[in-house]
N, C-alpha and C positions, 0 to 999 in steps of 0.2 A: 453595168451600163453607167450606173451616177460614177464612179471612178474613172473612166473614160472621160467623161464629160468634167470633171475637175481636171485631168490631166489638161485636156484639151486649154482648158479656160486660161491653167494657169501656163502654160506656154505660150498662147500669144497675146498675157499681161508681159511674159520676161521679152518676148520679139519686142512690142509694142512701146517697151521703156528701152530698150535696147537703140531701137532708132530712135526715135526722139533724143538721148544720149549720143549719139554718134554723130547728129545732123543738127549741130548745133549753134550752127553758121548763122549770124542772125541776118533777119530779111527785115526791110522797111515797107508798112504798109502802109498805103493811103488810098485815099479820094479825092477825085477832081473836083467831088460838090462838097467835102467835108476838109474844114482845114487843120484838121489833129492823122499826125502818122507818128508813127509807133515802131519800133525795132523790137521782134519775137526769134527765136531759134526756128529754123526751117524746118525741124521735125514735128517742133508742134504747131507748127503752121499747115503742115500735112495733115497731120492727125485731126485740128479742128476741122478742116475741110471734108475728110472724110466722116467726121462725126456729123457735122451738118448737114452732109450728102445722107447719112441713115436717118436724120431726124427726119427731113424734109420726104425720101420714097416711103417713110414709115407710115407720115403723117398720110402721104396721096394714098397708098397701100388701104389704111383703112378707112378714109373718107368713102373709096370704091366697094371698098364692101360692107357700107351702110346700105345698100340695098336689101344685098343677099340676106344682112341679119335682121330688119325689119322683116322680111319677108318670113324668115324661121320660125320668130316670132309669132307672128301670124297662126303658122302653122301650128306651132304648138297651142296658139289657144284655139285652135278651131279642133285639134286632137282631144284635149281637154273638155271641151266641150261636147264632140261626139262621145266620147267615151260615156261622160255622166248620162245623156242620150241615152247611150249602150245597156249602162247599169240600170235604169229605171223602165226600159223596156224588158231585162233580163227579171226584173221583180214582177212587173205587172203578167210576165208569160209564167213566171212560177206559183203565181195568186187564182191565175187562171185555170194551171194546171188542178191546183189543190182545191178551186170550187167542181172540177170537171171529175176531180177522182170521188171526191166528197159524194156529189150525186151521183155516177155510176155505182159505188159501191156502198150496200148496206150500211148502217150504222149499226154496231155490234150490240149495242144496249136493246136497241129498239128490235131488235133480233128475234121472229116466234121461236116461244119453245114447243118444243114436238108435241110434249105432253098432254098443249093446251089445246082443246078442240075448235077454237075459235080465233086464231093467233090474230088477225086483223083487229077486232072488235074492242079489245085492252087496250091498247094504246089511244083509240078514237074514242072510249072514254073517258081516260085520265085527260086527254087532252081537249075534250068537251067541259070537263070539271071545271079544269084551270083556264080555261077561255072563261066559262061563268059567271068564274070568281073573279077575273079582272075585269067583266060588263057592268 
């Protein structure tokens, strides 16, 4: 594809020097309000005209789509913005989850052992002590 697009390029650099060399009849410019005229070759009397013609729809070209890209703009930081949104409610629903599993599901430490005829009553001790000891 880029070989393509070099050949292209450089074929109509060779057209483009090609007429300009062929058409090289010169033309006298001027103005009715400007008292300097000038004699150029009518090819490249062509060619600026035409250069001037892409500078000038270039320039309109994207004056008209300063809209559209203010507007992208936009969009992209209102995306950006949802998103951090996104992510900080995707942590607070995962924090939720794991105080929700947390208290449905035992804690395996504090777990009775079978053995003990009283599996409640040990732990409401040790944690009767250590409340004590920090009053």
């Amino acid at each position: 594809m880029r070989l393509i697009f070099w050949i292209v390029v450089v074929l109509f650099v060779v057209i483009t020097i090609d007429f300009v060399m062929t058409n090289g009849q010169p033309v006298q410019f001027g103005s009715w309000f400007l008292p300097w005229k000038f004699n150029i070759p009518s090819g490249l009397a062509v060619l600026l005209a035409v250069a001037l013609g892409l500078l000038i729809g270039g320039f309109l070209a994207w004056t008209a789509g300063g809209r559209a890209r203010r507007r992208a703009r936009q969009a992209e930081r209102k995306v950006g913005a949802l998103e951090r949104e996104l992510n900080a409610l995707l942590q607070r629903v995962e924090g939720v989850e794991r105080d929700a599993i947390s208290v449905a599901l035992p804690n395996p430490t504090k777990a009775a052992n079978p053995a003990d005829p009283k599996p409640s009553a040990a732990p409401a001790a040790s944690e009767n002590s250590s409340a004590a000891g920090r009053a």
